[in-house]
ZARO-368447 format. One record per atom (N, C-alpha, C): residue in one letter; x, y, z. Coordinates in steps of 0.1 Angstrom, whole numbers, padded with zeros to 4 digits, always signed. Each point is the difference from the previous one (the first is absolute). Layout:
residues N
AXYZ/...
***
This chain:
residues 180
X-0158-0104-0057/X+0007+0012+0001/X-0004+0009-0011/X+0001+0018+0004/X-0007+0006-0010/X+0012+0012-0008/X+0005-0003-0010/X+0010+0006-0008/X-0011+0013-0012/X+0012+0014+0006/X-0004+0007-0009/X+0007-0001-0012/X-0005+0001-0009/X+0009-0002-0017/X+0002+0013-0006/X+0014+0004-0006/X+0005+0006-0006/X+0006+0001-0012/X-0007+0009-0011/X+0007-0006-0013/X+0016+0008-0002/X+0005-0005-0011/X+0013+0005-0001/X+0006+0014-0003/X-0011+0005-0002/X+0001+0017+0005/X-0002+0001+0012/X-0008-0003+0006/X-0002+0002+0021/X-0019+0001+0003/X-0002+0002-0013/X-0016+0001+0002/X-0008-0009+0005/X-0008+0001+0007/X-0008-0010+0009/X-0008-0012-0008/X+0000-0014+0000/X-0009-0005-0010/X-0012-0003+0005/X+0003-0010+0011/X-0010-0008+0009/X+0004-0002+0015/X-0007-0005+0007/X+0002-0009+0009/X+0006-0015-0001/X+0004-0009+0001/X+0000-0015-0002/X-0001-0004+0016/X-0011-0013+0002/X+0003-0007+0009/X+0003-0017-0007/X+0008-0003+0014/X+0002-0014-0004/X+0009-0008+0011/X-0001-0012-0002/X+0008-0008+0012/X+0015+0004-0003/X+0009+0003+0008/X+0015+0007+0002/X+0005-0005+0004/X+0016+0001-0002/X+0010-0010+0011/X+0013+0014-0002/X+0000+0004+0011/X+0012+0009+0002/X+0014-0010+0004/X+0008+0002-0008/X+0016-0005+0006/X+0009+0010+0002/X+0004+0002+0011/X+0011+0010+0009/X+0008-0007-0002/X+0012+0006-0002/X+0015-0002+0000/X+0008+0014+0003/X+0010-0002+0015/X+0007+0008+0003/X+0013+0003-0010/X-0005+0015-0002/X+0016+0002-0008/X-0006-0003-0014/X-0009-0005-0002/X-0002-0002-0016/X-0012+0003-0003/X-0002-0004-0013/X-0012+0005-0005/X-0015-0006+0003/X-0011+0003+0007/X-0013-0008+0006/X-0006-0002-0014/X-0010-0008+0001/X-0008-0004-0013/X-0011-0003+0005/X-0012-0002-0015/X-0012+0000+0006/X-0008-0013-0009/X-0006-0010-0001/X-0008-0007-0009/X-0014+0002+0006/X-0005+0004-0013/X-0018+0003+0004/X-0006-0010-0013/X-0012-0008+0010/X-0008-0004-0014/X-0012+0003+0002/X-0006+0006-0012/X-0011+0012-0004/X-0011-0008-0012/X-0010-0002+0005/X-0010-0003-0012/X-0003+0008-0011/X+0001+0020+0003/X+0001+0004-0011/X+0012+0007+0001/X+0005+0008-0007/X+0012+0007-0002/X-0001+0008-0014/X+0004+0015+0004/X+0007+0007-0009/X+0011+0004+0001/X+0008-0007+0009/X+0013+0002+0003/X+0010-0006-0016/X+0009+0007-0003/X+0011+0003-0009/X+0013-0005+0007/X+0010-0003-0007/X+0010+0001+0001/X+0009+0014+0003/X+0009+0003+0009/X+0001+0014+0002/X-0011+0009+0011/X-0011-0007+0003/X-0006+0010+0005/X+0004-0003+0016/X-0004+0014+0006/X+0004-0004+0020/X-0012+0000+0006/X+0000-0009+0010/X-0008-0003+0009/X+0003+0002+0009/X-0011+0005+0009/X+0004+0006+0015/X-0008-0001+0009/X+0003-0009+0015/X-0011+0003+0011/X+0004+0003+0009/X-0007+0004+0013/X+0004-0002+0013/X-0006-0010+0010/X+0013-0003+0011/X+0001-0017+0004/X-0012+0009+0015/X+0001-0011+0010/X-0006-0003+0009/X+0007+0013+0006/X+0016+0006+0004/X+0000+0008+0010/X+0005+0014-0006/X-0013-0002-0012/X+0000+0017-0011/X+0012+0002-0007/X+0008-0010-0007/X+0016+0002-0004/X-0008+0000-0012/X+0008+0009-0008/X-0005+0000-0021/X+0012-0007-0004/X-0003-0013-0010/X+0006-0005-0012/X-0003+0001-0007/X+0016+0003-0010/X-0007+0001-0017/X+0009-0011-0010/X-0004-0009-0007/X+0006-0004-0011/X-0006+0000-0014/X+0008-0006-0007/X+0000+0001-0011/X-0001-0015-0011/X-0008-0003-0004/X-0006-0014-0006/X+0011-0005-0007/X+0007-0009-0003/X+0009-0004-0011/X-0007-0012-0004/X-0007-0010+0005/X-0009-0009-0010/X-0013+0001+0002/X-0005-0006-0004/X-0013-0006-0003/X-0004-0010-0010/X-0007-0013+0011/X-0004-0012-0008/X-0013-0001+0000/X-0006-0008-0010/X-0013+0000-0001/X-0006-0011-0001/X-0008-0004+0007/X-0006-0019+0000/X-0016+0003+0003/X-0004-0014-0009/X-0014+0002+0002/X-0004-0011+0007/X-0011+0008+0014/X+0002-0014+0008/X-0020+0001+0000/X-0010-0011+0010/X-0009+0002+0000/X-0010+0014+0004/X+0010+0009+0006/X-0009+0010+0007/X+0002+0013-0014/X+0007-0003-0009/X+0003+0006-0013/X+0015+0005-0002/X+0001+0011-0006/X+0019+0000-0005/X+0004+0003+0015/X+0010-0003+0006/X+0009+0003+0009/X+0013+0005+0000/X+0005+0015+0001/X+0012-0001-0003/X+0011+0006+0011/X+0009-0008+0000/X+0013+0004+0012/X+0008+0009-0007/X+0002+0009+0014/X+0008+0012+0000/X+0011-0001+0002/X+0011+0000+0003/X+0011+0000+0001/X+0005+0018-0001/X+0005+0005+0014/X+0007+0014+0001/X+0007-0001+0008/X+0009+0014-0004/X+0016-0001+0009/X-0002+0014+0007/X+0008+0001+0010/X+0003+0018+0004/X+0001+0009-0007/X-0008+0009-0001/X+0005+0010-0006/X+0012+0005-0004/X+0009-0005+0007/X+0016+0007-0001/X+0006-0007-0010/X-0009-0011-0006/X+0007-0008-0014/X-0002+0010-0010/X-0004+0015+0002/X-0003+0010-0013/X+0013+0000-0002/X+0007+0005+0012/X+0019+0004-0006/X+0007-0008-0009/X-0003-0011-0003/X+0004-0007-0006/X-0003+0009-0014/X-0011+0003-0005/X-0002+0004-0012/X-0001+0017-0002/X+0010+0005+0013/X+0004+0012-0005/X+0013+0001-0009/X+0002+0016-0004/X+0015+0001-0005/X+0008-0007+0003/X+0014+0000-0003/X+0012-0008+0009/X+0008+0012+0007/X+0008-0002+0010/X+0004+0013+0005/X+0014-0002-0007/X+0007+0015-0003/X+0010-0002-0006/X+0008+0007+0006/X+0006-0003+0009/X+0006+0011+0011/X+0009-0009+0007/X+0013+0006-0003/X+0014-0007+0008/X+0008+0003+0004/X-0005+0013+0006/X+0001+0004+0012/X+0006-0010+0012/X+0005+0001+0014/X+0003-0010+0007/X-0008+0001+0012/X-0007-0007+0005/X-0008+0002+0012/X+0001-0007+0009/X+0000+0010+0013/X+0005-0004+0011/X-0010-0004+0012/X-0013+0006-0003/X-0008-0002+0007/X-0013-0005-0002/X-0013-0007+0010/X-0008-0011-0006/X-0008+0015-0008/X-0001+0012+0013/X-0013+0013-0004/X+0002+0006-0013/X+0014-0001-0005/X+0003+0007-0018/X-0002-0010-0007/X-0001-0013+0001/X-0001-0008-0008/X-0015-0002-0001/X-0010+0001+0007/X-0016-0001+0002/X-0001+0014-0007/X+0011+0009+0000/X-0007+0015-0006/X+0004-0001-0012/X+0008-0004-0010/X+0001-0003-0012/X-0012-0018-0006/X-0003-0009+0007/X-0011-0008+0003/X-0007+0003-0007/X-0007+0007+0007/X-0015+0007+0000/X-0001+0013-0005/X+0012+0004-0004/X-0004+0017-0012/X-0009-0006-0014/X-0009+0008-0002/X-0010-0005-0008/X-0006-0007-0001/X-0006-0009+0004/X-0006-0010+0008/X-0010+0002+0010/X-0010-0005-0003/X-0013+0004+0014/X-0001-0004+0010/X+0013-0001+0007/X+0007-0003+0011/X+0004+0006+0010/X+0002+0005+0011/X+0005+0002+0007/X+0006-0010+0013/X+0009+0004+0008/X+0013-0004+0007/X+0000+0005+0011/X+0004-0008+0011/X+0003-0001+0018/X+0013-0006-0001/X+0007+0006+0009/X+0013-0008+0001/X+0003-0003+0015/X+0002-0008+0005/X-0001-0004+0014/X+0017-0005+0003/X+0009-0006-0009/X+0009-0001+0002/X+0013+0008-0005/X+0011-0003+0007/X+0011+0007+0006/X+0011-0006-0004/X+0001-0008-0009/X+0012-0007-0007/X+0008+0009-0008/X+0011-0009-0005/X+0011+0009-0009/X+0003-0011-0009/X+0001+0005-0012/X+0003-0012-0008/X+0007+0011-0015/X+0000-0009-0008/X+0002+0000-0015/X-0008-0003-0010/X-0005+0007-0012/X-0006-0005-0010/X-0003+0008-0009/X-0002-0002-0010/X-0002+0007-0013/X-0011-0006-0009/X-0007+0006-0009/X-0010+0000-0009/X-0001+0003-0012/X+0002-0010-0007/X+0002+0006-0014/X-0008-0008-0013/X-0013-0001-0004/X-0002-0005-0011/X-0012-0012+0009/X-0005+0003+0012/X-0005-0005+0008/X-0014+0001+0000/X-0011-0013+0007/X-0013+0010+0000/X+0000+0005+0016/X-0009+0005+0003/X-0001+0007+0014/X+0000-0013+0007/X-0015-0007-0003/X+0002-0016+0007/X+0015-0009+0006/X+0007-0004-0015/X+0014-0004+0006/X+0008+0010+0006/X-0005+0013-0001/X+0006+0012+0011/X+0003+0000+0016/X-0016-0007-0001/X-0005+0001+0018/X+0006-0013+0006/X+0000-0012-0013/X+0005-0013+0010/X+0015+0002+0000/X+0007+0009-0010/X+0018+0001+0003/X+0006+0004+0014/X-0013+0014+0000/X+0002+0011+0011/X-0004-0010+0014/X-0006-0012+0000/X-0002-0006+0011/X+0012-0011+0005/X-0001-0003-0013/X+0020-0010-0002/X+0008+0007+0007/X+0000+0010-0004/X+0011+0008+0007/X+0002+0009+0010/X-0012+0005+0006/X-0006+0010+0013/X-0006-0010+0009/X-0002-0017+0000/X-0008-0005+0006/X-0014+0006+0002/X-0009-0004+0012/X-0011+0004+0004/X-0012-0012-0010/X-0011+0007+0005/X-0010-0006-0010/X-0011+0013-0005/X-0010-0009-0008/X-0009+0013-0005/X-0014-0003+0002/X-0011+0010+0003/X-0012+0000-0007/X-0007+0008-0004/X-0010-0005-0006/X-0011+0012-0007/X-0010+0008+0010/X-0006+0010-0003/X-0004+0006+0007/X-0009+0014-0005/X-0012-0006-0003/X-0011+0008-0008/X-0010+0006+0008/X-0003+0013-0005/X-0010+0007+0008/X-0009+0005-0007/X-0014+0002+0006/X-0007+0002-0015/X-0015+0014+0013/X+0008+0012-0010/X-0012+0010+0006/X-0010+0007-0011/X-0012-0008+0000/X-0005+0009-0012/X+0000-0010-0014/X+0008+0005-0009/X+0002-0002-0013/X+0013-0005-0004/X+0006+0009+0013/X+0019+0001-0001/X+0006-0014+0010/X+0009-0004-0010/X+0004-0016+0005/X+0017+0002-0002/X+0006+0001+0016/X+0013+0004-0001/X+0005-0013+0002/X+0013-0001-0005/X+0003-0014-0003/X+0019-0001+0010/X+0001-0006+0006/X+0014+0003+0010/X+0007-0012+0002/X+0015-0002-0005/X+0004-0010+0004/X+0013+0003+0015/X-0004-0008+0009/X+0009-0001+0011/X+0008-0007+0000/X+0014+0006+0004/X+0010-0011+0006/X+0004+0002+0010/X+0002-0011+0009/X+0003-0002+0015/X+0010-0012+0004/X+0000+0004+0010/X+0016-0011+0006/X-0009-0013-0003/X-0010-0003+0009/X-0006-0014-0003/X-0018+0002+0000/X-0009-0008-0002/X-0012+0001+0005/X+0002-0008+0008/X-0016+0004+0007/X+0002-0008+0012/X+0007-0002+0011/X-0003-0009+0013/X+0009-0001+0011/X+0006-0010+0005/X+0013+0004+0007/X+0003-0015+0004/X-0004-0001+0012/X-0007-0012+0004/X-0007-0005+0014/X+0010-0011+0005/X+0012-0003-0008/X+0010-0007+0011/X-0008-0017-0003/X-0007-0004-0010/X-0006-0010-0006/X+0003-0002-0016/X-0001-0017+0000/X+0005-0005-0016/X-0011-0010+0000/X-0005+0001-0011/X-0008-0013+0001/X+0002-0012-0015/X+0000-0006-0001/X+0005-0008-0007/X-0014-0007-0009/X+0000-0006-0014/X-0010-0006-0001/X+0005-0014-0011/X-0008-0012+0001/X+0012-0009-0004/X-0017-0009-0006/
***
């Protein structure tokens, strides 16, 4: 798999290829492990490709291990979604009372290189105060239900970054399957 690399300003570094293992999880965060013979991959930096039917992912590296094996150093990547940035924005300090999921995604993502879809129609309660945006988005889902995803677009240079919430992903086909 072929990851563009991005340092922690946004500047382009390299290309990386390497054996990949994408893990999806509905409603939560997808992740990625790549192991790379060389690497100038950093901690903090994002990585980004597009899959088989032209979809753009981006994450963001939180480890890297390093072992030396016979083909020379080898080191594993370990990255999360991009949307683990909210975690390390401001905190929101606003307590205010909110009644809906679209005001709560619009206080979310103020300042933040984020933007927001709102697909659901719920009513609820909640407030924000002393919060990061991250525990923002999973409260607003506690209490608005639905689920979420990411949703990146990349024209050019400019890489817009969108999180969705919807009643569910996916469909029901009137099937359960079980695995034991």
């Amino acid at each position: 798999m072929n990851f563009i690399v991005y340092d922690l300003k946004g500047n382009r570094v390299k290309n990386l290829s390497g054996k990949a293992t994408h893990h999806y999880v509905v409603g939560g965060l997808d992740t990625v492990s790549i192991s790379a013979v060389e690497s100038e991959v950093k901690k903090g930096y994002r990585l980004m490709y597009q899959d088989d039917r032209s979809k753009w992912h981006e994450f963001i590296v939180s480890s890297i291990t390093t072992a030396h094996t016979k083909d020379g150093i080898e080191h594993e990547i370990y990255a999360e979604n991009s949307l683990i940035s909210l975690r390390g924005e401001s905190p929101i300090m606003d307590r205010r009372n909110i009644s809906s999921p679209s005001k709560a995604m619009e206080i979310i993502t103020a300042g933040t290189q984020w933007n927001w879809e709102c697909n659901l129609s719920a009513i609820g309660s909640l407030s924000f105060y002393h919060i990061s945006p991250f525990d923002a988005l999973s409260d607003t889902l506690k209490t608005f239900g639905g689920e979420f995803y990411t949703q990146i677009r990349v024209e050019g240079n400019q890489i817009t970054r969108t999180i969705v919430l919807t009643d569910h992903i996916g469909e029901d086909h009137g099937k359960r399957f079980s695995y034991r």
